[in-house]
C-alpha positions as CSV (number, residue, x, y, z in Angstrom):
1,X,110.3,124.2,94.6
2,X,111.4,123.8,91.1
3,X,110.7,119.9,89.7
4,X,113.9,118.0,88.9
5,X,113.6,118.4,84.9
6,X,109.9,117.0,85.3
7,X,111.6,113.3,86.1
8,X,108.8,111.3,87.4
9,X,108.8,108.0,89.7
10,X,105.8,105.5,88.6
11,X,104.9,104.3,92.4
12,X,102.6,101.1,92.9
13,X,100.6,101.5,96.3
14,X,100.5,97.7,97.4
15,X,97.7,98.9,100.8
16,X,95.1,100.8,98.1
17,X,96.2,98.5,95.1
18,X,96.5,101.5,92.7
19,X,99.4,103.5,90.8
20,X,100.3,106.9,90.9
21,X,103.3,109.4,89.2
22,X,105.0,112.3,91.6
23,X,107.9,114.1,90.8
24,X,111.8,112.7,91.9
25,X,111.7,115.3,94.3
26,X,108.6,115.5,96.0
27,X,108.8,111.2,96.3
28,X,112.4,112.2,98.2
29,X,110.2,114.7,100.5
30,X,108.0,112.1,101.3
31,X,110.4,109.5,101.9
32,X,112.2,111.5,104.4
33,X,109.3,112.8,106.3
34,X,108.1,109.2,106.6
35,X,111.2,108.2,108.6
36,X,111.6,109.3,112.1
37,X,114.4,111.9,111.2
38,X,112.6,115.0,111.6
39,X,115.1,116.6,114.2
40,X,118.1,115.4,112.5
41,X,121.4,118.2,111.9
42,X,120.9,119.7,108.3
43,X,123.9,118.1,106.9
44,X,123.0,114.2,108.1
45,X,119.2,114.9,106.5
46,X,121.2,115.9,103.0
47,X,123.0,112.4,103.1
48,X,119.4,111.0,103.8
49,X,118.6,112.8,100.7
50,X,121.1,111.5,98.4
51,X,120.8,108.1,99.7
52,X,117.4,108.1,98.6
53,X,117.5,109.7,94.9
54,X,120.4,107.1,94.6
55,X,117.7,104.7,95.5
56,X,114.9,106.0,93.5
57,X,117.6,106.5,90.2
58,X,119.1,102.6,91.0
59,X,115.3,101.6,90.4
60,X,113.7,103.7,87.8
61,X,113.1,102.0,84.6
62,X,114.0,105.6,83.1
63,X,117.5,105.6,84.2
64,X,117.7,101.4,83.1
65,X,116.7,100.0,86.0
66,X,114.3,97.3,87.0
67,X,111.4,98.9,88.7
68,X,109.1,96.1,90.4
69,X,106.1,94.0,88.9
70,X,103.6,95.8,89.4
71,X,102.2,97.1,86.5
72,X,105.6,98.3,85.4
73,X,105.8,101.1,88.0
74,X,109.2,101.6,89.6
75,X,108.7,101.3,93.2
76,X,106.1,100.5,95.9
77,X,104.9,102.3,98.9
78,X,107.1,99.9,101.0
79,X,110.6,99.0,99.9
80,X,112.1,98.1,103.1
81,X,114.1,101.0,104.4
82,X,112.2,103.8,102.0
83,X,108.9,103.4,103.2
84,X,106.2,106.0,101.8
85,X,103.7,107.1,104.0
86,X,100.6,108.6,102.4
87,X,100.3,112.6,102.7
88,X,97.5,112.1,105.1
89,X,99.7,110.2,107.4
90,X,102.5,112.4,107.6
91,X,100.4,115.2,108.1
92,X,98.5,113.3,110.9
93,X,102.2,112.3,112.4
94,X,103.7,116.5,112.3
95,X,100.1,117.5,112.9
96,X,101.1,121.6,113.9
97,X,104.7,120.9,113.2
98,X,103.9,120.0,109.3
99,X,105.0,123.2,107.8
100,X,107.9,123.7,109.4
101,X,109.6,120.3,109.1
102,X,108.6,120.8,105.3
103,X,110.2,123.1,104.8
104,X,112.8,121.8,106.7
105,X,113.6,118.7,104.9
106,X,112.3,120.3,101.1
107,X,115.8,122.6,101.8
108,X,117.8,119.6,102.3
109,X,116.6,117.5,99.0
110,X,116.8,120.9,97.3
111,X,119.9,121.7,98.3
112,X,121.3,117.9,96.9
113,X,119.6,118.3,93.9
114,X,120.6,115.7,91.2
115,X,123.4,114.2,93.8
116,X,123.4,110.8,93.9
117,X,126.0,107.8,95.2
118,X,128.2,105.7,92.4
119,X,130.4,103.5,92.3
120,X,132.3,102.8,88.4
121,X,129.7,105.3,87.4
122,X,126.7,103.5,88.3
123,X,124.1,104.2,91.3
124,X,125.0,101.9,94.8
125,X,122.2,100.2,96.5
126,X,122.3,102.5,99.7
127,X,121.3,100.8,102.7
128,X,120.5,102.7,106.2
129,X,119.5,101.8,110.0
130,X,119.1,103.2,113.0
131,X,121.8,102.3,114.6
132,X,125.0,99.9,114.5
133,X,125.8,100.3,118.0
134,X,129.3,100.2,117.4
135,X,130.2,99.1,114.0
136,X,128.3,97.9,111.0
137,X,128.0,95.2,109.0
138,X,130.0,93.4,106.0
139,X,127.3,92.8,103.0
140,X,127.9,89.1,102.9
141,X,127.3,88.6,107.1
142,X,123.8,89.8,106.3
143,X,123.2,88.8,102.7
144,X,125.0,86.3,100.0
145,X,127.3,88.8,98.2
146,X,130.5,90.7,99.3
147,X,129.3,94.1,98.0
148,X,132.0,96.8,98.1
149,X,130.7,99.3,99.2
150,X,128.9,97.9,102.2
151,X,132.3,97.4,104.0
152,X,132.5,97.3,108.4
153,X,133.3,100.6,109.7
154,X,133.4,101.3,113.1
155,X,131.6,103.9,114.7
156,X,131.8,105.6,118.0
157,X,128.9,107.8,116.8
158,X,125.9,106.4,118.0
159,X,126.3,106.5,121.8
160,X,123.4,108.8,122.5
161,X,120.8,106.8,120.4
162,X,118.0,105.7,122.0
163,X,118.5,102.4,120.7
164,X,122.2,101.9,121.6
165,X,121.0,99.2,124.6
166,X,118.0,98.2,125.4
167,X,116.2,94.9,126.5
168,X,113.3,93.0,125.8
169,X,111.5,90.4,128.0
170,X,109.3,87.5,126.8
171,X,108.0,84.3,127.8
172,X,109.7,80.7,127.2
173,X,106.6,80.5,125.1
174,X,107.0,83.3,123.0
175,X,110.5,82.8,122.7
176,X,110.4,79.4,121.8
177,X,107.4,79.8,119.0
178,X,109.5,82.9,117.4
179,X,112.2,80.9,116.9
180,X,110.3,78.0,116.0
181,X,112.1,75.4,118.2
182,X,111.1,73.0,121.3
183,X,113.1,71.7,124.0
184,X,112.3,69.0,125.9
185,X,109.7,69.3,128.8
186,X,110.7,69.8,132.3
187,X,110.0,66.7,134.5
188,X,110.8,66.3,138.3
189,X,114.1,64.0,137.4
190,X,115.1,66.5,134.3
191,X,115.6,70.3,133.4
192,X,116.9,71.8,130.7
193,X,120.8,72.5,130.4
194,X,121.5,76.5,131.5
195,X,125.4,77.3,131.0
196,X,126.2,79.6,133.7
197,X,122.9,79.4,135.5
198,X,122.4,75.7,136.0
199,X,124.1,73.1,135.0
200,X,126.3,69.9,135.5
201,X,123.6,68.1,137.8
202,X,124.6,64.7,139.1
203,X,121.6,62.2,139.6
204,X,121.3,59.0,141.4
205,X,119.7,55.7,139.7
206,X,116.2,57.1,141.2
207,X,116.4,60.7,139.4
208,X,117.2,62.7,143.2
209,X,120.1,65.3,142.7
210,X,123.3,64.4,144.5
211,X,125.1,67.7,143.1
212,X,124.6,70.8,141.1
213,X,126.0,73.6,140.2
214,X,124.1,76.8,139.9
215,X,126.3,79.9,139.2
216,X,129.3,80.0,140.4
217,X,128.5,77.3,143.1
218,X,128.4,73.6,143.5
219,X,126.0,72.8,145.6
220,X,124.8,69.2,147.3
221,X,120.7,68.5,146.1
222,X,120.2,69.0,149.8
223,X,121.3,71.8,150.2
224,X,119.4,73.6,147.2
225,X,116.4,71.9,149.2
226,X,116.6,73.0,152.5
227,X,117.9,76.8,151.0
228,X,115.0,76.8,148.2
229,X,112.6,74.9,150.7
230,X,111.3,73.1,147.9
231,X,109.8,69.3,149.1
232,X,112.5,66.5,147.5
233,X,116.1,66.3,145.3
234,X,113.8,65.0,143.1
235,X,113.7,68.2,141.2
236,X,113.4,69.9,137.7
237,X,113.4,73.5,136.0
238,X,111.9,75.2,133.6
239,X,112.7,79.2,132.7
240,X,109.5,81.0,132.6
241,X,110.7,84.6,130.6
242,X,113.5,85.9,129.4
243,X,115.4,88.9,129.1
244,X,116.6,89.7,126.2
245,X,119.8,92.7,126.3
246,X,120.8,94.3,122.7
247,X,123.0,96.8,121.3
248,X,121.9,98.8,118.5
249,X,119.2,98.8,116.0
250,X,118.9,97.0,112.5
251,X,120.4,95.2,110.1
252,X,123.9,97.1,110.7
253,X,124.2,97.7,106.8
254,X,125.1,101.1,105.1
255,X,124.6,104.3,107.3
256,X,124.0,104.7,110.9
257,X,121.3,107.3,111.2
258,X,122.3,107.9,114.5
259,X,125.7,107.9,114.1
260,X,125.6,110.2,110.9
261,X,122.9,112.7,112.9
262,X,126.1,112.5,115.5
263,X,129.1,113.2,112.9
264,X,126.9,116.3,111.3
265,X,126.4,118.1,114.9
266,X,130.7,117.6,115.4
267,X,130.7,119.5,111.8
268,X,130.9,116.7,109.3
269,X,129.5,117.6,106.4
270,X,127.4,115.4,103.8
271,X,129.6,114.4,101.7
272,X,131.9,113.2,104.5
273,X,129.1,111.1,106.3
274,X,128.3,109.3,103.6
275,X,132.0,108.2,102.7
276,X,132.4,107.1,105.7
277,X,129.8,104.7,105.5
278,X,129.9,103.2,102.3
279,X,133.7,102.6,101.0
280,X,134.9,103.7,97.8
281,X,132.3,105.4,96.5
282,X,132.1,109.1,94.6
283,X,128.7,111.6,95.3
284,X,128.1,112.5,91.4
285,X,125.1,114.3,89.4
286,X,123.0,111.9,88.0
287,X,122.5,112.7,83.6
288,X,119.4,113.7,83.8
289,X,117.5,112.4,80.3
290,X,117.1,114.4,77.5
291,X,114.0,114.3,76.0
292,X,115.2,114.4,72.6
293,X,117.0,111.3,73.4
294,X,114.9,109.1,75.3
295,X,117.1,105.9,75.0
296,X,120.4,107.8,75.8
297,X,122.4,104.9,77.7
298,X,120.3,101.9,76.3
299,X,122.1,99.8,74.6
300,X,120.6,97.4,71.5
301,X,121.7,95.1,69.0
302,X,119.7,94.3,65.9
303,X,120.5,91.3,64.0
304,X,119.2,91.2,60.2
305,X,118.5,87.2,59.9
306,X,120.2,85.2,57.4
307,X,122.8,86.7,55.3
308,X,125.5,85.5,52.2
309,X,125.9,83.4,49.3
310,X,124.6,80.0,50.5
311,X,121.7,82.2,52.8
312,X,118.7,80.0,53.7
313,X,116.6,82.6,53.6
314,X,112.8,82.6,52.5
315,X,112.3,83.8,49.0
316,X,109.2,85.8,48.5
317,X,106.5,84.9,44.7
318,X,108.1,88.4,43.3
319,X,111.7,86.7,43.8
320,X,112.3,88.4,47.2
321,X,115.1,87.6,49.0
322,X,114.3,87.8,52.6
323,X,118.4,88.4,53.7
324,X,117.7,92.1,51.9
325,X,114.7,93.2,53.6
326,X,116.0,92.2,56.9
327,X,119.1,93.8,56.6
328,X,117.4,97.2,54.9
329,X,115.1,96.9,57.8
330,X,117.7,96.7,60.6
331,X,119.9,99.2,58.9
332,X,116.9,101.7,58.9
333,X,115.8,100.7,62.5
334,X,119.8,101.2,64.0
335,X,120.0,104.8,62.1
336,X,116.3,105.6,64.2
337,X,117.3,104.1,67.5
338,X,120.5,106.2,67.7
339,X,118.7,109.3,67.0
340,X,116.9,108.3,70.0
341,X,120.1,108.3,71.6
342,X,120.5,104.4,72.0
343,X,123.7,102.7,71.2
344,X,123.2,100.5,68.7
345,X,125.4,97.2,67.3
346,X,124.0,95.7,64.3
347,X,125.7,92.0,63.6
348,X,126.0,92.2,59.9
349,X,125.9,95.3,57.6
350,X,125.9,93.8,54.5
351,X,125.5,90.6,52.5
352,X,127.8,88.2,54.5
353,X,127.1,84.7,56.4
354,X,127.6,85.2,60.3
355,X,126.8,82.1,62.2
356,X,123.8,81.7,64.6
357,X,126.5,81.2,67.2
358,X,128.7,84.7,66.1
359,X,125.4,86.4,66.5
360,X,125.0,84.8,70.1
361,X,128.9,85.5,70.7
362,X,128.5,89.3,69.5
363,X,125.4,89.9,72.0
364,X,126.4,88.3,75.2
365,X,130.0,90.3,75.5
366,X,128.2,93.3,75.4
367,X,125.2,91.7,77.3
368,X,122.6,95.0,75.6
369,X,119.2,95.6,76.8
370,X,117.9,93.9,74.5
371,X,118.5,91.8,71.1
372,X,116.3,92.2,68.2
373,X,116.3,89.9,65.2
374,X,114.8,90.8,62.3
375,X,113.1,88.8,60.0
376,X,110.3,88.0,57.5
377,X,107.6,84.7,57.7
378,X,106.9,82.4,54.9
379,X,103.8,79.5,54.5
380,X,102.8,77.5,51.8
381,X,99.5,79.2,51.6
382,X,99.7,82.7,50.1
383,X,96.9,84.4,52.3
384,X,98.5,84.1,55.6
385,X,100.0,87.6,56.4
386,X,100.7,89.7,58.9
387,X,103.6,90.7,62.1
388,X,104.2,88.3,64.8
389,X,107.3,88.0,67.3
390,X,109.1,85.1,68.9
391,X,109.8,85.0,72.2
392,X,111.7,82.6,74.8
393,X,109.4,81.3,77.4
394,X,109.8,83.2,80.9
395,X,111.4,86.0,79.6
396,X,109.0,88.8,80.6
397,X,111.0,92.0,79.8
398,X,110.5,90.4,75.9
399,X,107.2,89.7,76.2
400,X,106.2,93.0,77.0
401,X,108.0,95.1,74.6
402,X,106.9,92.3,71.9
403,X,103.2,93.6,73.0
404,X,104.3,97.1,72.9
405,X,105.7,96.9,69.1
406,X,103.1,94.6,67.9
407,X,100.6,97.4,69.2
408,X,102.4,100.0,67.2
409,X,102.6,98.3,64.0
410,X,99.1,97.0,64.0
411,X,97.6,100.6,64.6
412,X,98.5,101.2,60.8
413,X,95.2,98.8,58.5
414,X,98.4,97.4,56.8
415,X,99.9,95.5,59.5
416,X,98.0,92.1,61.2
417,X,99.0,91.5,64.2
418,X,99.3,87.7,65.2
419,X,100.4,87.8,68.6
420,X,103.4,87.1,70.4
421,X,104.4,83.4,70.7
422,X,106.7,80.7,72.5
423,X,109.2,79.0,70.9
424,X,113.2,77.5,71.4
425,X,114.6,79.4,68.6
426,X,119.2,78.8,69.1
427,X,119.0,82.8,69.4
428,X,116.1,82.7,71.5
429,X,117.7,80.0,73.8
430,X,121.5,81.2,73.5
431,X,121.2,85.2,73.8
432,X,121.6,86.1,77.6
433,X,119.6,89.1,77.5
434,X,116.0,90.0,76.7
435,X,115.5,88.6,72.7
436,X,112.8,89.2,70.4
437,X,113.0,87.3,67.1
438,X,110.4,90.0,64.8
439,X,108.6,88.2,62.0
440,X,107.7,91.5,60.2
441,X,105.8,90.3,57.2
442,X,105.4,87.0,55.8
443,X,107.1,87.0,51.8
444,X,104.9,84.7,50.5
445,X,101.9,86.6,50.5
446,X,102.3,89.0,47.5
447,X,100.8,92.1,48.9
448,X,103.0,92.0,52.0
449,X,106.0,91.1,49.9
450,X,104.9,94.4,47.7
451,X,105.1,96.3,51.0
452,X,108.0,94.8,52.1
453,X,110.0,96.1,49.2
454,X,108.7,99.7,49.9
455,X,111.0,102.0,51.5
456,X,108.7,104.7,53.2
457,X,107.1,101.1,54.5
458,X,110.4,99.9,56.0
459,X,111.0,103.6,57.5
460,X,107.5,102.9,59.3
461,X,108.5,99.3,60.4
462,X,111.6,100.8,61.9
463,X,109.7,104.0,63.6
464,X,106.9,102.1,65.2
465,X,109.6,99.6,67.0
466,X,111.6,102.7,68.0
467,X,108.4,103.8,69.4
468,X,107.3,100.7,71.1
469,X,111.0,100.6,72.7
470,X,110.1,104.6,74.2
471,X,107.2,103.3,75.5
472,X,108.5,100.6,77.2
473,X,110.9,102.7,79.0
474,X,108.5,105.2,79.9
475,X,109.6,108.1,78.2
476,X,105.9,108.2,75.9
C-alpha cells in the first residue's frame, strides 16, 4: 500500500532491547492485528485506525511530541492499550487466516489515511477498552485530571460482549495478598464481620453465641448448632473463597470496543462512533511535514545576550563588542530557522537594553520549544578558545540538543568543543522551557575574535545549530 509520505515511527523494543523505524502505516497494521479485533464490522476497525495514528502523531517527536526515553525513539512495543506484537507473533496468532485479516485491516488504515482525532487543533490522547458494560468513565474517576474529551457516556452497546458479566473465584488467601490487607484470624469465640451473611452475633462472658443473625434470620447459637451439627456455641468463621461477579472489561475510559463493534453492525459509521465516545472532538488530516521545512510548527526564541548603551558585555583584544556578534549571530540564526519552517521570536533586534527578567517574561508567554541565548566567552588567558553551552541541571531535552550542536560545530577544525556544562544562570533558572545559554567563541582569544567578526563564519555558526535542531527532531 502506498507509505504515508515516508513518515516513520522510531519504536524501542523493551523484550529484545533494540530500536527499529517502520512506516506510520504499517505500525497502525500491526497495532491493530495485535488486538483481538480481527472480526470486528469495517467501520468500528476504521475508528480503531484513527484512534491509533492519533496515538502514534500525539507521540512522535516529528509532529512535537514527546516520544519515550529510550534512545529518543517515539514509542515502545508496549504502551498500554497499543501493544505491538512482533510479526512472528501475529502470524503465529492468524496462522492460515493471516492473509486475509491483512488485508482486512490494511483496507481499514488505508481507507483513514491521514485521519486523526483533535481537539483545538491538537491530537487527543485516545483511550480504548473492551468493554464499559454500561457506561464509561469520567477521566478524573480513573486518573487526576478532568480531561474533556474523556467524558461518561452511556452505552447500551455492549450487551453481547463476552465480557459484559462474568465472575471470578479465589481464595481468602489470594484475595487477601492481592489486595495486600489482613483481617484478624478466626478463633472459636470470634469471626470476622459478614454484612448480609453473618453478622450481629451476641456472646456471653465465656465467648458461646446466644444469638446470630445469618441472612435474613436471627437465629439462637443453639439452634445454628443442632441445624449445622457442629459440637458447641462456642463457634467462629472464616470464608475460604470468594466469588467475585463483574460487569464489563477495563478501565471504562475512551471507546468501548464492543460497544463500537455493536454501533457499526446498526450502521454507525466511523466518524459517528468515535464522537460518541470522546466529547467535543473534530476527526481532521493530520499536516503531514514537509521536507523542505523540517521545523514547520516548532516554535523558538533566540536571545542575543547583552545589548545597549550601559551593555556589560565582554570586549574582545581587537575592541570587539560581544552585544554585536550576538545579535549578528541570532539575527542570522532566526532568518535560517524560519526557512526551516520554525517560528522564530528573537528578544531584541538591535542595540537596546532588555532586562534578564523581559527576556524571561518574553519566553514563558509563548512557552517555545526551546530558548537559545547566544553569546560569546571571555578569560584572562588569551589561549583558551573554543564552543561550549550552559545548561540547567535536569533539563534533558537541553542537554541533548546542546550535544547535538556542539557535534555540528566541532566537525569544522575551527571550532573546539568544550562540552556541555551545569550551571544556575537567571535565564537558565527562570525560562520555563528547554534553555540553552551558547558560548560560541570566547573574544579574548584573538583568532576566535578574528573569526567571530567573519560573516561567512557567523552564517556557519547559525547553519550548524539549525542543523543540530533537525537532528534533534528527527527529520536528518
Amino acid at each position: 500500500m502506498e507509505k504515508n509520505n515516508s513518515l516513520k515511527v522510531q519504536i524501542y523494543n523493551i523484550d529484545e532491547n533494540n530500536r527499529t523505524e517502520k512506516f506510520m502505516e504499517d505500525v497502525i497494521e500491526e497495532i491493530l492485528m495485535s488486538l483481538d479485533i480481527s472480526f470486528f464490522h469495517m467501520e468500528a476497525l476504521k475508528a480503531h485506525a484513527i484512534i491509533i495514528r492519533t496515538y502514534l502523531v500525539r507521540k512522535m517527536r516529528i509532529f512535537g511530541g514527546m516520544g519515550v526515553e529510550y534512545e529518543r525513539c517515539d514509542i515502545t512495543n508496549r504502551e498500554g492499550e497499543y501493544v505491538l506484537k512482533s510479526l512472528e507473533e501475529i502470524k503465529f496468532k492468524y496462522n492460515e487466516e493471516y492473509d486475509n485479516v491483512k488485508e482486512t485491516i490494511s483496507y481499514a488504515v488505508k481507507s483513514t489515511k491521514n485521519k486523526i482525532i483533535t481537539m483545538n487543533n491538537n491530537p487527543i490522547y485516545p483511550r480504548f477498552h473492551e468493554t464499559c458494560g454500561g457506561a464509561t468513565e469520567n477521566s478524573e474517576i480513573v486518573g487526576n485530571h478532568r480531561i474533556m474529551y474523556l467524558r461518561k457516556v452511556l452505552c447500551e452497546y455492549c450487551t453481547e460482549s463476552p465480557y459484559y458479566e462474568e465472575w471470578r473465584e479465589m481464595s481468602t488467601g489470594e484475595f487477601l495478598e492481592k489486595l495486600q490487607i489482613s483481617i484478624d484470624k478466626s478463633t472459636p469465640t470470634s469471626g470476622p464481620h459478614m454484612e448480609g451473611i453473618i453478622y450481629d452475633a451476641k456472646r456471653d462472658e465465656t465467648g458461646r453465641i446466644k444469638s446470630i443473625k445469618i441472612g435474613d434470620k436471627e437465629l439462637k447459637g443453639i439452634e445454628v448448632v443442632e441445624k449445622l451439627g457442629i459440637n458447641s456455641t462456642r463457634f467462629g468463621w472464616q470464608p475460604i473463597k470468594f466469588k467475585i461477579y463483574t460487569r464489563g472489561k477495563g478501565h471504562g475510559l475512551g471507546l468501548c470496543q464492543y460497544g463500537a463493534n455493536k454501533m457499526a453492525t446498526l450502521g454507525k459509521n466511523y466518524e459517528e462512533i468515535i464522537k460518541y465516545y470522546f466529547t467535543g472532538i473534530k476527526i481532521k488530516d493530520i499536516e503531514i511535514p514537509n521536507e523542505e521545512k523540517p521545523l514547520h510548527n516548532r516554535v523558538i526564541v533566540i536571545d542575543p545576550g547583552h545589548g545597549g548603551e550601559s551593555s556589560e558585555d565582554n570586549v574582545g583584544i581587537l575592541g570587539t563588542r560581544e552585544k554585536d556578534i550576538n545579535l549578528s549571530i541570532g539575527m542570522k540564526l532566526k532568518k535560517q530557522l524560519e526557512q526551516l519552517g520554525a517560528k522564530v521570536i528573537i528578544t531584541r533586534e538591535k542595540d537596546e537594553y532588555v532586562s534578564l527578567s523581559r527576556r524571561a517574561n518574553i519566553s514563558n508567554e509563548i512557552m517555545p520549544d526551546f530558548f537559545l541565548s547566544i553569546h560569546q566567552n571571555s578569560f584572562r588567558n588569551s589561549n583558551v578558545c573554543g564552543s561550549e553551552i550552559y545548561i540547567y541541571r535536569g533539563d534533558e531535552e537541553s542537554a541533548t540538543l546542546a550535544e547535538l550542536i556542539l557535534k555540528k560545530l566541532s566537525a569544522s577544525k575551527e571550532v573546539v568543543s568544550r562540552g556541555v556544562k551545569i550551571a544556575d544562570f537567571f535565564l537558565l533558572r527562570e525560562v520555563r522551557s528547554s534553555a540553552l545559554q551558547i558560548e560560541v567563541g570566547f573574544i579574548t582569544n584573538e583568532e576566535e575574535e578574528k573569526r567571530l567578526l567573519n560573516e561567512e563564519f557567523q552564517n556557519t555558526i547559525g547553519m550548524n545549530i539549525s542543523r543540530a535542531m533537525v537532528e534533534y527532531y528527527n527529520y536528518n
